[in-house]
MARRO-524102 format. One line per 2 residues: their letters; for each residue x, y, z of C-alpha. Coordinates in steps of 0.5 Angstrom, whole numbers, always signed. Layout:
N
A> X Y Z; ...;
This chain:
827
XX> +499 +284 +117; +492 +287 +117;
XX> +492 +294 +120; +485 +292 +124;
XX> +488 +286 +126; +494 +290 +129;
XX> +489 +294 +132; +485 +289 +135;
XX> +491 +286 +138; +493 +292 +141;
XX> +486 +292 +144; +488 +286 +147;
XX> +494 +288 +151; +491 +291 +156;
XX> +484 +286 +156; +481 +289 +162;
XX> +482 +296 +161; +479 +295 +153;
XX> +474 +291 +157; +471 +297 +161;
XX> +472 +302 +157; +468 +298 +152;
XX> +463 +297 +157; +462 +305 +158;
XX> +460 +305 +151; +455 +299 +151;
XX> +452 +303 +156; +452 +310 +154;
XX> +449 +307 +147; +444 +302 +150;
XX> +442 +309 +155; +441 +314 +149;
XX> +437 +309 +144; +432 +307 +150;
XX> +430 +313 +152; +430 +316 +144;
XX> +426 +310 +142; +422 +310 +148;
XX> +420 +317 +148; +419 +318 +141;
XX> +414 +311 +142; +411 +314 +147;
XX> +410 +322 +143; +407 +319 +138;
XX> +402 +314 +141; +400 +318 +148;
XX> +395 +322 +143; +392 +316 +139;
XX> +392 +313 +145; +388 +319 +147;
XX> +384 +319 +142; +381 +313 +142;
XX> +380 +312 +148; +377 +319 +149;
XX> +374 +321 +143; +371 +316 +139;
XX> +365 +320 +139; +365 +328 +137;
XX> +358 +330 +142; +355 +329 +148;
XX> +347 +330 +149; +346 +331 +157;
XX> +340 +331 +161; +338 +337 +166;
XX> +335 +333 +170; +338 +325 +172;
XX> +335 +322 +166; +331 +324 +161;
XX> +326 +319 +156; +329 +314 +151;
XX> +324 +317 +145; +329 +323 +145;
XX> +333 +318 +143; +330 +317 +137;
XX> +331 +324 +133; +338 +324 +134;
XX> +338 +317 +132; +335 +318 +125;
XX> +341 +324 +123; +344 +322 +117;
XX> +351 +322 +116; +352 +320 +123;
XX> +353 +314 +128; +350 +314 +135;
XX> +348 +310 +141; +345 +311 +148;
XX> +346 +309 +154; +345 +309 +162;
XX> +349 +308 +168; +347 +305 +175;
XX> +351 +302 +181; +350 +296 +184;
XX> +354 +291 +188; +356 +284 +185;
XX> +354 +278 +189; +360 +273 +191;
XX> +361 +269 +196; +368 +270 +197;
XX> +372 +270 +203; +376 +277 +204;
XX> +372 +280 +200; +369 +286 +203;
XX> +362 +290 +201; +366 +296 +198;
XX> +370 +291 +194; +364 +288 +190;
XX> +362 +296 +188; +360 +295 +180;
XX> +358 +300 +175; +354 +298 +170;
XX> +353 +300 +163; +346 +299 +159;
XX> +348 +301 +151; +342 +301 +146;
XX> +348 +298 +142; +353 +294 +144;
XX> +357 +292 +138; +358 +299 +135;
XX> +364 +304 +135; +362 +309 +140;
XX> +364 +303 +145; +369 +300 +141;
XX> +369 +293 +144; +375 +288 +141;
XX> +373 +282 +142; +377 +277 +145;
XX> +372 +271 +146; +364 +272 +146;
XX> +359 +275 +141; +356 +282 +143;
XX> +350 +282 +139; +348 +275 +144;
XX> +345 +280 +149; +349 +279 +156;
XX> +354 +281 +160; +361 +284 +157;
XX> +367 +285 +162; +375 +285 +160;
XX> +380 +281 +160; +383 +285 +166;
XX> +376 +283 +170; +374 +275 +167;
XX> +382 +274 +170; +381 +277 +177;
XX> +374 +273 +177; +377 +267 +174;
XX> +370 +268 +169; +369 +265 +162;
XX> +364 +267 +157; +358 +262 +159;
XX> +359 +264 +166; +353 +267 +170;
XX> +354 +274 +174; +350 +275 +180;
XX> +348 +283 +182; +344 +285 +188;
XX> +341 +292 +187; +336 +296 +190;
XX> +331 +292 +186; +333 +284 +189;
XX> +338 +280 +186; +339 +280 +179;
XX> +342 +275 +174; +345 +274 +167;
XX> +350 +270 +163; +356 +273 +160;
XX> +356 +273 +153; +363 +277 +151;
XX> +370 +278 +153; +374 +284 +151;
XX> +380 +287 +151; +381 +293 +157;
XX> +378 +299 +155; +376 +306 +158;
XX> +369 +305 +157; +370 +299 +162;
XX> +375 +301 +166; +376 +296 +172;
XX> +381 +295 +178; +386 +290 +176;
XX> +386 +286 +183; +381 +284 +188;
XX> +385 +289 +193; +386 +295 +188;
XX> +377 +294 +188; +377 +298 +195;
XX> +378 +304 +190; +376 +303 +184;
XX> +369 +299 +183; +368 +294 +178;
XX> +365 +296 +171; +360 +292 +166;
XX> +356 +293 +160; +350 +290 +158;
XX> +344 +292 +153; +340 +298 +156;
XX> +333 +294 +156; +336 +290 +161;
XX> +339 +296 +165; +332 +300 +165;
XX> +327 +293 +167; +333 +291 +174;
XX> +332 +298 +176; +325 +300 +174;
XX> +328 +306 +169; +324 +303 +163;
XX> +324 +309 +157; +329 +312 +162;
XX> +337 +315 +158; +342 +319 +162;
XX> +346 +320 +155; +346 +320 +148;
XX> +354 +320 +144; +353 +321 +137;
XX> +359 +321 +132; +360 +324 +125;
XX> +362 +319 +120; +366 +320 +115;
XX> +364 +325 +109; +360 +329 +114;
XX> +361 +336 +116; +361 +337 +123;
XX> +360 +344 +123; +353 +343 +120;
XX> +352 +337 +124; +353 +341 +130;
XX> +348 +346 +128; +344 +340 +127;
XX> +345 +338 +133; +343 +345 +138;
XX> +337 +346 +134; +335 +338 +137;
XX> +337 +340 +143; +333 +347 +144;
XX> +327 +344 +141; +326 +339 +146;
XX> +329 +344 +152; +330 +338 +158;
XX> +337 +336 +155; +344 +341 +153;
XX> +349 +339 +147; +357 +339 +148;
XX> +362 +337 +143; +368 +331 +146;
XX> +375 +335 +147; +381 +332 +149;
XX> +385 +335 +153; +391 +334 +150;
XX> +394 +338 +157; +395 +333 +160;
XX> +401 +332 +155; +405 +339 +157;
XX> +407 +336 +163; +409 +330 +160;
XX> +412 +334 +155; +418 +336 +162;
XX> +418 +329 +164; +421 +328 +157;
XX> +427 +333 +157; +429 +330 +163;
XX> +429 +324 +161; +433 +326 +155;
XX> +438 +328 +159; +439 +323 +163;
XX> +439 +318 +157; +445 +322 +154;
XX> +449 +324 +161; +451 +316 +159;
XX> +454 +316 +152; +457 +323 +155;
XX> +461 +320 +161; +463 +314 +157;
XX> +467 +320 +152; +471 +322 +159;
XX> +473 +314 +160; +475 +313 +152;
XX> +479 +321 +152; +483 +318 +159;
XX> +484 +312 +157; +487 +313 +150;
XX> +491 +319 +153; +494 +313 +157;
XX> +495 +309 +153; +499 +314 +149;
XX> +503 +316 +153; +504 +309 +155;
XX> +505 +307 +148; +511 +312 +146;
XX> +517 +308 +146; +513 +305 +141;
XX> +511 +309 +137; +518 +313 +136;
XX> +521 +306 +134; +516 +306 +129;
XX> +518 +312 +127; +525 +310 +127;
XX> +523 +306 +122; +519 +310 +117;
XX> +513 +310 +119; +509 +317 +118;
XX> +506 +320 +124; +499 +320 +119;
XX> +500 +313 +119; +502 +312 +127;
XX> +495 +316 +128; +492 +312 +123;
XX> +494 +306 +128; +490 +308 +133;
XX> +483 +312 +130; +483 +304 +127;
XX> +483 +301 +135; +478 +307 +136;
XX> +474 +305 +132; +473 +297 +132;
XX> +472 +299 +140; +466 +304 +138;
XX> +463 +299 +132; +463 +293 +138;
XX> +461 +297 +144; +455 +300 +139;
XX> +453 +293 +136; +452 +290 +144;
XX> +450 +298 +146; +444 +297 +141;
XX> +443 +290 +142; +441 +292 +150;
XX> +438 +299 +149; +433 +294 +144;
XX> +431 +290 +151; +432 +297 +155;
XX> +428 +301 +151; +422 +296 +151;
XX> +423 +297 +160; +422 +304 +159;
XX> +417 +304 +154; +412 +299 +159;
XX> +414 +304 +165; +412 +310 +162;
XX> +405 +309 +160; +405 +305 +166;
XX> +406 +312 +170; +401 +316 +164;
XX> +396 +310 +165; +395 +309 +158;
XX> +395 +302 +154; +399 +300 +148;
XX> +398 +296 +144; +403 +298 +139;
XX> +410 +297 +137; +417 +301 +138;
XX> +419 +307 +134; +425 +305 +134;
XX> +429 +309 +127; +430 +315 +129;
XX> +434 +311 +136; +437 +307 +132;
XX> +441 +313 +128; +441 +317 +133;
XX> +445 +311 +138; +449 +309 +132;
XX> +452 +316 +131; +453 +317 +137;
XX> +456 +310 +139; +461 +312 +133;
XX> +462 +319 +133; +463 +320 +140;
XX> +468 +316 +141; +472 +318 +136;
XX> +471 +325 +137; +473 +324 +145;
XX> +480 +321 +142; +481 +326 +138;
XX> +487 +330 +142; +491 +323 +144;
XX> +490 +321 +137; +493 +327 +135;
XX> +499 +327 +140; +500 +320 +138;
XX> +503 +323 +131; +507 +329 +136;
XX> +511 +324 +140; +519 +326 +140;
XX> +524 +320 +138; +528 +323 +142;
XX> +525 +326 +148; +521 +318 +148;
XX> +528 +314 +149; +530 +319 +154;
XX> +530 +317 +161; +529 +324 +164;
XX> +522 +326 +163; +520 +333 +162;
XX> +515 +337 +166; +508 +337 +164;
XX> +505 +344 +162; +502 +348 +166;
XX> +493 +348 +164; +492 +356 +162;
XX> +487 +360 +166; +482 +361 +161;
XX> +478 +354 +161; +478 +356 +168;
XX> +474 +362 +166; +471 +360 +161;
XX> +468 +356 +166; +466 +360 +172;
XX> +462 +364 +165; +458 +358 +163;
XX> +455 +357 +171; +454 +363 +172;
XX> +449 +364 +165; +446 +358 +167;
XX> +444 +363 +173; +439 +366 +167;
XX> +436 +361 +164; +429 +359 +166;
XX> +429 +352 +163; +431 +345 +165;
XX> +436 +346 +160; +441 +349 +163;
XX> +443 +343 +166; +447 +343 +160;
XX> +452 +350 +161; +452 +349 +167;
XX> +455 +343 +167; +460 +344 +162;
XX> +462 +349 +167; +463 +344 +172;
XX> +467 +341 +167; +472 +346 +165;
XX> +472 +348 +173; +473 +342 +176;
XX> +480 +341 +176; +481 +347 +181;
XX> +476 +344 +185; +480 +338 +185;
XX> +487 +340 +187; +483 +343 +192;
XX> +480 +338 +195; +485 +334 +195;
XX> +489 +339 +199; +484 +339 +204;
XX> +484 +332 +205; +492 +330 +205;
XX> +492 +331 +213; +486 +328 +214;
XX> +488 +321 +210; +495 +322 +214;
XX> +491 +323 +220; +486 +317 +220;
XX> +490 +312 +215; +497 +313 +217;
XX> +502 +311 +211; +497 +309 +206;
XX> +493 +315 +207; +499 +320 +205;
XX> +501 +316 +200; +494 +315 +196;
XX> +494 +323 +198; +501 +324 +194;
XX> +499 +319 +188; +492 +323 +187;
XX> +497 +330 +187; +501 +327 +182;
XX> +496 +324 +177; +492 +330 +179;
XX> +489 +331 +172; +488 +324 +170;
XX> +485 +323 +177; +481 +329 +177;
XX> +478 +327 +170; +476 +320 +173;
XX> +473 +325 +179; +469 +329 +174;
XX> +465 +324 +172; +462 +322 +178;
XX> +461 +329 +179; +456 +329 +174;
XX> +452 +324 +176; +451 +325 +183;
XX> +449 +332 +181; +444 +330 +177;
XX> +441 +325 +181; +441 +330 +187;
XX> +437 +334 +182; +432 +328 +180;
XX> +431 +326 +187; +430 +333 +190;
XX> +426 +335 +185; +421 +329 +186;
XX> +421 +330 +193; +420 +337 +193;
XX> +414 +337 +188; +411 +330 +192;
XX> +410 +336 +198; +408 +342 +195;
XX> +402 +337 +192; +401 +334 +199;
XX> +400 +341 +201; +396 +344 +196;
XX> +391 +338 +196; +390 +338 +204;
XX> +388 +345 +205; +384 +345 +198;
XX> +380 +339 +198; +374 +340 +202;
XX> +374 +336 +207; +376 +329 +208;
XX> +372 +325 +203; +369 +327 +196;
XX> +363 +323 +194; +361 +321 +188;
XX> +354 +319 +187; +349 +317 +180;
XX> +345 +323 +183; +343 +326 +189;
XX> +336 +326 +192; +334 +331 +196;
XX> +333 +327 +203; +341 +325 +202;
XX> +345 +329 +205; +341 +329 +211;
XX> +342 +322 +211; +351 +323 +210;
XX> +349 +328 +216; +347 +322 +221;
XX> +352 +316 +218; +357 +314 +224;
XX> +363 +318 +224; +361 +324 +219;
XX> +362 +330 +223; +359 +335 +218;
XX> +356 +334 +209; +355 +339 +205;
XX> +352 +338 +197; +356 +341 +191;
XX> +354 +342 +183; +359 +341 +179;
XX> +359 +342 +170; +364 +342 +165;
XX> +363 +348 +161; +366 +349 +154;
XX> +370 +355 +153; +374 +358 +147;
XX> +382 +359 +147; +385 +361 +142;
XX> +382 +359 +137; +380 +351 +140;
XX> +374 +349 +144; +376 +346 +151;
XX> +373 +344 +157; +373 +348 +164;
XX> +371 +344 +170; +366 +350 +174;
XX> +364 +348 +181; +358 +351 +185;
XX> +360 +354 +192; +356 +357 +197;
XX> +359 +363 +202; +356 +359 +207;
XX> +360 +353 +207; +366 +354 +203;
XX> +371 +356 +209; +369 +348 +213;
XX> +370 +345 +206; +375 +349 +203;
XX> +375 +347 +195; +380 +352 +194;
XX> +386 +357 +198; +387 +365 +197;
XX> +393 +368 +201; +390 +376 +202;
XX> +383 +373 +205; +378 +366 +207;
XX> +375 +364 +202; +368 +366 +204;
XX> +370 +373 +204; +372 +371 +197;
XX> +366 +368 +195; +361 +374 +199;
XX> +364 +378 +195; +363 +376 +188;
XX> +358 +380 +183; +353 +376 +178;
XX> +358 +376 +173; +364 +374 +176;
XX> +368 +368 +177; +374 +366 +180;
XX> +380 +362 +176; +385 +357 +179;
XX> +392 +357 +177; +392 +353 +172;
XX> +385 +355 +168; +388 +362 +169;
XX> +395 +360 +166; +392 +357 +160;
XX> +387 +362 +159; +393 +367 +159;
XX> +388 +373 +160; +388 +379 +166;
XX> +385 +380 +173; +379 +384 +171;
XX> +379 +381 +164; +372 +377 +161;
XX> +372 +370 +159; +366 +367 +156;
XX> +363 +360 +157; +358 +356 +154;
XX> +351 +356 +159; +345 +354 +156;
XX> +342 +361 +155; +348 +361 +150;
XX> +355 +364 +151; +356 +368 +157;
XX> +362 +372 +159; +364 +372 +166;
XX> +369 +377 +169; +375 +373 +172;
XX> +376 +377 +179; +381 +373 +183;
XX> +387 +366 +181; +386 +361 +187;
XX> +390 +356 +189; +386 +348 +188;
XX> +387 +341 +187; +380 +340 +184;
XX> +380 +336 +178; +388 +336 +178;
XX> +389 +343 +178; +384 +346 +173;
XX> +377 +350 +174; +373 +355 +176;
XX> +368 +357 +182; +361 +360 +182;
XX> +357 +362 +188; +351 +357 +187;
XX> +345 +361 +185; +350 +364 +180;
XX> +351 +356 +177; +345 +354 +177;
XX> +341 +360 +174; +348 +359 +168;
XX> +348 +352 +167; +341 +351 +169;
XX> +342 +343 +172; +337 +340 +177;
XX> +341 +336 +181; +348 +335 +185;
XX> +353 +329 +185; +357 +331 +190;
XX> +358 +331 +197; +364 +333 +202;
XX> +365 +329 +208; +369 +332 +215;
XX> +369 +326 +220; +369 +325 +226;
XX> +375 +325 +230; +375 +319 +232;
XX> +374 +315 +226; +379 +312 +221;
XX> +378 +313 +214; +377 +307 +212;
XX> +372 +306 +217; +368 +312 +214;
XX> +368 +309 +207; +366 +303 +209;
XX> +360 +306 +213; +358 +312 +208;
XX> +358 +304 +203; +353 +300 +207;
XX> +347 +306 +208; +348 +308 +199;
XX> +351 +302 +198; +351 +301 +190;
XX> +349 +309 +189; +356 +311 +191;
XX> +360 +312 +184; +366 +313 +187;
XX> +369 +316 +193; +376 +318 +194;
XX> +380 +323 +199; +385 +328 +200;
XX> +391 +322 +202; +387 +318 +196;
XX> +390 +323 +192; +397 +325 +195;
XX> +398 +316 +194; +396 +318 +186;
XX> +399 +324 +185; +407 +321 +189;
XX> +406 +314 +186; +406 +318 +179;
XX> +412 +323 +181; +416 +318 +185;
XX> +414 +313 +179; +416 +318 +173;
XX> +423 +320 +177; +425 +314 +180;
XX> +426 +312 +172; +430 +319 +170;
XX> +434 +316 +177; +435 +309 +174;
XX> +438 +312 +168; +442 +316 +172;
XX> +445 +311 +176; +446 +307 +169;
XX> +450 +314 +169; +454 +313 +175;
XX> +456 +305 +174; +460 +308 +168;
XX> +464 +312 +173; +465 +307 +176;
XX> +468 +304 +171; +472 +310 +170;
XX> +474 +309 +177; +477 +302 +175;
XX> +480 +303 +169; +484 +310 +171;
XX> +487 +305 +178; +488 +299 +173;
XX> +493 +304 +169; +496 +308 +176;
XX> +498 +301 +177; +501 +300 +171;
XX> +505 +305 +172; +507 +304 +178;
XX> +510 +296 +178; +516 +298 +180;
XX> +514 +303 +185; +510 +298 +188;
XX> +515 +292 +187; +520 +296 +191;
XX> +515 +298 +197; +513 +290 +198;
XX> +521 +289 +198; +522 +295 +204;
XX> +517 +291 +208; +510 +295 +205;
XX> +505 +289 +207; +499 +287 +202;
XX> +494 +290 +206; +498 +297 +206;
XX> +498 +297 +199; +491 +294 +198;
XX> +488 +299 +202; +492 +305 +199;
XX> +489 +304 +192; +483 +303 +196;
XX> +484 +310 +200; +486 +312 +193;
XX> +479 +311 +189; +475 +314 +196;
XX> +479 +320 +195; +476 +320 +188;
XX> +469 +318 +190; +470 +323 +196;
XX> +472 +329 +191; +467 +327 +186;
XX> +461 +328 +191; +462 +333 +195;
XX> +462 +337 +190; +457 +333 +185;
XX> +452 +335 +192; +454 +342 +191;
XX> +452 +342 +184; +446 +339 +185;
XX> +443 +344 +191; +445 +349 +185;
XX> +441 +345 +181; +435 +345 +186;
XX> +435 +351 +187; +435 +355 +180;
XX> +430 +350 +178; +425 +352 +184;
XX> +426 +359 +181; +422 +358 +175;
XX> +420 +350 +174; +412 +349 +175;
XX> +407 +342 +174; +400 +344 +175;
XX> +403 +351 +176; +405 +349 +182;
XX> +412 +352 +185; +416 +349 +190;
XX> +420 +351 +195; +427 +351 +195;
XX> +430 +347 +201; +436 +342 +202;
XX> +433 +336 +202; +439 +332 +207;
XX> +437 +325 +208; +437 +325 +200;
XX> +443 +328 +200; +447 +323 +205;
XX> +444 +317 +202; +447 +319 +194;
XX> +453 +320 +198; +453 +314 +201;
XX> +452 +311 +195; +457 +314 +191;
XX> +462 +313 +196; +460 +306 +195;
XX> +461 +306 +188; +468 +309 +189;
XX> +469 +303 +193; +467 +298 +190;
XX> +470 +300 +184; +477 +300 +187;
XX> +477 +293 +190; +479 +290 +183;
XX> +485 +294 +182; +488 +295 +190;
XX> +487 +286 +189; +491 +287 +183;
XX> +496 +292 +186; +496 +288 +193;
XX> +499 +282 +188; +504 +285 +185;
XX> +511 +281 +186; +518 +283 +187;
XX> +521 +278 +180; +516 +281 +176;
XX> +516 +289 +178; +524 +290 +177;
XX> +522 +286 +170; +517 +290 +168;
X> +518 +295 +162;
C-alpha cells in the first residue's frame, strides 16, 4: 500500500483528535500569514501614503500678515523648472434645511485654488470636470449629502448667501479632509474646493492669497531652487519660505505597535507546536504494541519513524493549505483595521510573498520540528518491554531544565525591550511544570472539599498525567500572560495620556480660528458660559537634526497667563516661574522635541526665524500634550520678535462651571460662526487618543485570543486522549454505581483544573510582564506607572477559565457515554 495512504488512514483512527489538532495548525498558520502580510503592507505603503497625501509640494510660501496680495503670486509662478498654485482659505456655513442637523454641523471650509486640476491638489476624479469652474467635494461628502455633480450647493457667509454648482467629484484626499457622517460633523467641518476668483469675490478678499505651494519638477535642483526661492521671498519682505517635511515620526510609534503584533501573530503558530509535540507523543505511546508487531516482523526502526514523519507531514501540508487560505481573508481584516487606527487610506494591494513564505515554512516545519522527539521514540520502543503487561515507571525530569528556566526569566529582568517576552517565556515553559504539580497540590483538598468524589478523582487524574497535563496547561498559560500584558498596557498608556493631556491643555477649548482680530478675544470673554480667554501664537519652525530638516511646533506664552492656561506641566516649579525666568535667548523643549533632539540641558538649538537661523539655549523638558507631544515654548515678545508674525489663531477657553461642554461650542459657534476652523478639547483628545490605543491593542487582543482558542483545543484534545486510556477504568466505575453526571463532571473538573493552574499562573506572568515593560517602554515619551490592573485581571480569568470549561464539554459527553460492553472489549 502507499505509504501515504497508510499515513492518511492512520489520521483517520482517531478523527477528532486529527481534527483539532489540525485546526491548532489552520490557526496558528492563518495568524503568522495575517499579521507578516498585513504589517509588511502597512510598512510599505504608510510612508507612500505619507508622501502623497503630505508631500505633494516641496515649499510652502506663508504671509506675515493674514493674507498677502495675489501679485506676489505671479513671480513665483514664472520659476522655471517648477509647478505652483495659490490658494485662500475661509470658513462658512452650508445652508440645508435639514431636520437634526445643527448649526455646528454645517461648519465648511472652503478652499479657493488658482488652479484646480493640477498635481499639487492631486484630485482623482470620479465624476465631474475640474476645468468647469464649480464646486469640488469627495466621495465621502457627495454620500453623506446624497449630491451629485450638477447639483447646487448653498453657502451662508458673512457676505449672504452664496450659490454654486458642483462640478467635480473626487476620491478622499487630505486636501478635502471631511467627517464621514452627519454625527461625526460635530467635530470636524466640512471642506469644499473651489476656483479662487470665486472665493476672493464671496468674501470681499479680491487680489488677496494666504499661501502659495510650489513643486520641483523632475530634472530641477531643489537646492538651487531653494535659494531661488529665499531670495523672492526677502525681496518682497511680507512673506517667509518653509520646505514641506514629512514627519515620518510618526511611524516610530507604529513601529512598537508592529513588534507586538509579531508576537501575537506568531504566539499561535507556536502553541500549535505544543498540541502537535503532546498528541503525537500520545499517539506513540498508544501506538506501541503496534509498532513492536511491525518490528517483529522486519520493519526497521527507520521505516517506523518514517511511518509517522509521513502522518506528520500530510497533517502540516493540509492545516498550511486551510491555514494560508484563512490568513488570506485575515490578513485583508487587519490590514483595513491597521490604517483605520493610523487614519491613512489605501488604495493599494497586499504584500503577500514575504507571509506567504514565512507561513508556509512554519506551517510546515514547525510541526515537524515539534514531533521530532516522539518520532524518534517511535523507532526506540522495546519489543519486548510493548507486549509486557507491567508498565515501567517514567523517569524522573532532570533539574536542569528547571534551572535553565529560572536563568532565562530572570535575564529577561535585564532586557529594556518588548522582546523579552520571549525569554521570558521560554522560561515559563521550561518551569512550568513544577509549577504545575504545585498547583495541583494546592488544589487536590479544595476539589475534594467542594466536589466530593469527582473532585478527588479529577485531582488524582491531573497528578497521574501531571506532565501531558501540564503541557495542555502551559498553553493556556502564555496566552493569559499576554493578553494581561496587552490589555494592562492599553489601560495603562489610555490614563497616563489622560493625565498628561488635562493638566496640559490650556484650559477646557482650544479655538482655531482663520485669524484673530483685535476685538476678538474680548468678545470670547463676554460668550455665555466663558469664565475666562486668552490668545496664543503659534509657528512651525524648521530645524536641523542630524543631517535633516524637521518642523518644530513653537508655541507663544506669556508669564502672565500661562499658570490659568497651563500648555505645559513642570515638577520642581509653576509654570509661570518658569516662563518669569527665561532669558532672550532661551527656550523651553517638551519630552519628545528634547528626545529627538538628543542634546543636554544647557545645549544650543538652532532655528530657522526670518532674521535667519537663530540658536536658542534649551533650559528646561517639560511635560505637554500640544501637537501630541512634541514642541517648544517661547515668551511672546521672544516669539514674536524671532518669527516676526502679526497675528494669532488661537484661543484658549475655561468655562464656567456651570456650563457643558457641548453648550460652550455651541455658543462660541453662534457669536464666530464660520470663522471658527476648528475647536477641539482636552476630552476630544483623550476620546482620540484611547480610540487609538484601545483600537491599535484590541487587534494584538484579537490575535490573542486566537492564541487562546488553540488552547482550547489543546484542552479538548489531551481529555479525548485521557479518556482514551482510561475506557476500561470508566467502564468499571459506571458498573460499581458511578453515575454519568459524576463522570461528566469529573472530566469537566479535570479540565477546570487545567484552566484554573493555567491562569493563575498565566496572570502572575502577565503582572510580570506589566511591570518590566513599565520599567522602560514609552509612546510619546510618556512613561506609565506600573500598577495591577484587577478588573482586567478577573475578566481574563474568567474568560480563561470559560475556555477550559468549554473546551471540556465534549470530552466529559464522551466519557460520561461510555459502556460497560465496549470498556471491557476495549484494547
Amino acid at each position: 500500500m502507499n505509504p501515504w495512504q497508510i499515513a492518511w488512514r492512520n489520521l483517520k483512527r482517531r478523527k477528532l483528535r486529527t481534527f483539532l489538532t489540525m485546526l491548532s495548525i489552520v490557526i496558528g498558520v492563518a495568524s503568522t500569514f495575517a499579521v507578516i502580510s498585513s504589517v509588511e503592507t502597512a510598512k510599505k505603503t504608510f510612508p507612500l501614503y505619507l508622501q502623497q497625501a503630505f508631500g505633494k509640494a516641496d515649499f510652502q510660501i506663508s504671509g506675515t500678515d493674514a493674507y498677502f496680495p495675489e501679485e506676489t503670486f505671479r513671480s513665483f509662478e514664472q520659476i522655471n523648472g517648477t509647478a505652483s498654485v495659490s490658494a485662500l482659505k475661509q470658513n462658512t456655513k452650508l445652508l440645508l434645511d435639514k431636520e437634526g442637523v445643527s448649526a455646528i454641523q454645517k461648519r465648511v471650509d472652503l478652499t479657493g485654488y488658482s488652479r484646480l486640476d493640477t498635481a499639487l491638489t492631486g484630485f482623482k476624479v470620479v465624476e465631474g470636470s475640474l476645468t468647469q469652474g464649480g464646486a469640488v467635494i469627495t466621495d465621502r461628502t457627495a454620500g453623506v449629502w446624497k449630491a451629485r455633480v450638477g447639483d447646487t450647493i448653498s453657502f451662508d457667509t458673512d457676505k449672504g448667501v452664496r450659490e454654486i454648482r458642483i462640478s467635480a467629484i473626487v476620491k478622499y484626499t487630505v486636501e478635502l479632509m471631511g467627517p464621514s457622517s452627519w454625527m461625526m460633523a460635530k467635530y470636524h467641518p466640512w471642506s469644499v474646493a473651489v476656483p479662487l476668483p470665486v472665493l476672493q469675490d464671496w468674501f470681499g478678499l479680491s487680489g488677496k492669497i494666504q499661501g502659495i505651494q510650489v513643486k520641483a519638477l523632475p530634472g530641477t535642483d531643489k537646492a538651487a531652487l531653494e535659494g531661488q526661492l529665499d531670495k523672492l521671498v526677502k525681496g518682497y519682505g511680507n512673506v517667509y519660505m518653509q520646505p514641506i517635511l514629512i514627519d515620518y515620526d510618526s511611524l516610530d510609534e507604529a513601529d512598537t505597535f508592529f513588534i507586538a503584533l509579531y508576537l501575537a501573530g506568531f504566539l499561535g503558530i507556536a502553541l500549535s507546536a505544543f498540541i502537535i509535540f503532546n498528541s503525537m507523543y500520545v499517539g506513540i505511546k498508544e501506538r506501541k504494541n503496534e509498532f513492536a508487531a511491525l518490528k517483529t516482523i522486519g520493519y526497521t526502526p527507520e521505516q517506523l519513524r518514517s511511518f509517522v514523519l509521513l502522518e506528520v507531514v500530510l497533517l502540516s501540508v493540509i492545516g498550511t493549505a486551510f491555514g494560508l487560505l484563512f490568513g488570506y481573508g485575515l490578513a485583508h481584516l487587519l490590514k483595513m483595521l491597521i490604517f483605520l487606527v493610523f487614519g491613512a487610506d489605501d488604495e493599494g494591494g497586499m504584500s503577500l510573498g514575504q507571509g506567504f513564505a514565512i507561513s508556509v515554512c512554519a506551517g510546515l516545519l514547525m510541526p515537524v520540528a515539534a514531533a521530532l522527539y516522539p518520532i524518534r521514540q517511535a523507532g526506540k520502543i522495546s519489543v519486548i518491554e510493548a507486549f509486557k503487561e507491567t508498565r515501567t515507571a517514567p523517569k524522573s525530569r532532570g533539574k536542569w531544565w528547571g534551572i535553565l528556566g529560572v536563568l532565562l526569566i530572570a535575564s529577561a529582568f535585564f532586557i529594556n525591550h518588548l522582546l523579552l517576552v520571549a525569554p521570558l517565556m521560554l522560561g515559563i515553559v521550561l518551569v512550568f511544570p513544577y509549577l504545575f504539580r504545585g498547583a495541583v497540590i494546592l488544589l487536590r483538598p479544595v476539589y475534594r472539599k467542594l466536589f466530593g468524589f469527582s473532585g478527588q478523582i479529577a485531582a488524582s487524574n491531573l497528578n497521574r498525567n501531571r506532565t501531558r497535563s501540564a503541557m495542555t496547561s502551559i498553553i493556556l498559560c502564555m496566552g493569559i500572560a499576554m493578553i494581561v500584558l496587552m490589555s494592562s498596557l492599553n489601560s495603562a498608556l489610555v490614563q497616563s495620556f489622560e493625565r498628561v493631556i488635562y493638566s496640559s491643555y490650556g484650559g477646557n477649548l482650544d479655538i482655531h480660528l482663520h485669524h484673530i482680530e483685535k476685538t476678538d478675544l474680548e468678545q470670547l470673554k463676554q460668550v455665555e458660559g466663558v469664565a475666562d480667554a486668552q490668545t496664543y501664537p503659534t509657528y512651525s519652525a524648521i530645524w536641523n537634526l542630524d543631517g535633516s530638516k524637521r518642523k518644530l511646533p513653537v508655541y507663544g506664552i506669556g508669564a502672565e497667563w500661562i499658570d490659568r492656561f497651563p500648555l505645559f506641566s513642570v515638577s520642581d516649579r509653576t509654570p509661570g516661574e518658569l516662563v518669569r525666568g527665561l532669558k532672550k535667548d532661551e527656550i523651553v523643549l517638551d519630552k519628545m522635541a528634547f528626545k529627538a533632539w538628543g542634546g543636554e540641558i544647557g545645549g544650543a538649538i538652532e532655528l530657522a526665524t526670518l532674521q535667519g537661523t537663530q540658536s536658542f539655549r534649551v533650559v528646561d523638558v517639560v511635560e505637554s500634550m500640544k501637537n501630541g507631544g512634541y514642541g517648544a515654548f517661547l515668551p511672546t515678545d521672544r516669539f514674536k520678535e524671532a518669527f516676526g508674525l502679526k497675528y494669532e489663531r488661537n484661543a484658549l477657553i475655561l468655562k464656567d462651571e456651570n456650563a457643558s461642554p457641548v453648550q460652550l461650542r455651541e455658543n462660541i459657534f453662534d457669536r464666530f460662526g464660520g470663522r471658527i476652523e476648528e475647536m477641539f478639547g482636552p476630552e476630544d483628545w483623550v476620546s482620540v487618543m484611547s480610540a487609538t490605543y484601545t483600537g491599535s491593542f484590541a487587534i494584538i487582543d484579537f490575535l490573542v485570543i486566537l492564541s487562546i482558542l488553540i488552547s482550547g483545543i489543546g484542552i479538548a484534545n489531551t481529555l479525548l486522549i485521557n479518556i482514551m486510556e482510561r475506557v476500561r477504568e470508566l467502564g468499571m466505575m459506571r458498573a460499581v454505581g458511578v453515575t454519568r453526571r459524576q463522570v461528566n463532571r469529573m472530566v469537566l473538573l479535570e479540565g477546570l483544573g487545567m484552566g484554573t493552574a493555567a491562569t493563575v499562573i498565566g496572570c502572575a506572568f502577565g503582572i510580570t510582564l506589566v511591570y518590566l515593560t513599565s520599567t522602560f517602554m514609552e509612546i510619546r515619551s510618556l512613561t506609565y506607572r506600573f500598577g495591577v490592573p484587577w478588573t482586567i485581571i478577573a475578566i481574563i480569568s474568567l474568560f480563561g477559565l470559560a475556555v477550559s470549561l468549554i473546551a471540556s464539554f465534549a470530552p466529559a459527553s464522551r466519557a460520561s457515554k461510555t459502556r460497560l460492553s465496549e470498556a471491557l472489549r476495549y484494547e
